[in-house]
C-alpha positions in Angstrom: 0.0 0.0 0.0 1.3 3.6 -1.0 1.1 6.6 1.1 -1.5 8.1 -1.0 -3.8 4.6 -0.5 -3.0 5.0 3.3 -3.7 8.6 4.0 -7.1 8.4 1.6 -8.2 5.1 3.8 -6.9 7.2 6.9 -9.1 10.0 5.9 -12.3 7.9 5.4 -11.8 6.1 8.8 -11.3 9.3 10.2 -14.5 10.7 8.5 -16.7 7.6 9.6 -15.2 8.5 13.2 -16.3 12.1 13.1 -20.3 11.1 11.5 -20.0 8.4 13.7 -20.1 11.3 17.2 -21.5 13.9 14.8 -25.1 12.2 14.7 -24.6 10.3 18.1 -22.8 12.4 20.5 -24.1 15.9 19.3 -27.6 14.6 18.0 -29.7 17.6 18.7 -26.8 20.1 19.4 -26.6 22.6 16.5 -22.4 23.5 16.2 -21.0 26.3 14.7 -18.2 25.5 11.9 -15.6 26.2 14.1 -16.6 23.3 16.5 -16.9 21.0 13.9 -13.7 21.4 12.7 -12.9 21.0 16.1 -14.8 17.6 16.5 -12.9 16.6 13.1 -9.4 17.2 14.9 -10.0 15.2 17.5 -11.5 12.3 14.9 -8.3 12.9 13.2 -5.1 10.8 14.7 -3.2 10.0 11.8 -0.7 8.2 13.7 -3.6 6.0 15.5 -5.1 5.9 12.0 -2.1 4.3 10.4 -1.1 1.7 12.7 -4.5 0.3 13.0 -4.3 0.5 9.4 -0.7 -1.3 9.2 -1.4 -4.0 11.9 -4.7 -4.8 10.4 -6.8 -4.2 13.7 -10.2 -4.9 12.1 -12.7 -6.4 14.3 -15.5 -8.2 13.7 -19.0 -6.3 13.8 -21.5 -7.4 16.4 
């Protein structure tokens, strides 16, 4: 896998991560732009991202 392959996969995980709180953690909460992007960051952990991705730390879905 190229870096390209691993930052795009890194990028949707991360995305999944911040929909994932967006609709469940902040349900009826109406954020400015600025807190999103705030949200996002702390979705964001390239370096958490990557391993995972390296090690291949799927699990299985319930």
């Amino acid at each position: 896998m190229d870096d390209k392959e691993l930052n795009q996969i890194a990028h949707d995980l991360a995305f999944g991560k911040f929909l994932h709180r967006l609709f469940l953690d902040y349900k009826d909460v109406n954020l400015s732009d600025g807190q999103l992007y705030t949200l996002y960051q702390e979705c964001y952990n390239f370096a958490d991202l990557e391993e995972m991705i390296n090690n291949g730390s799927a699990e299985r879905l319930p």
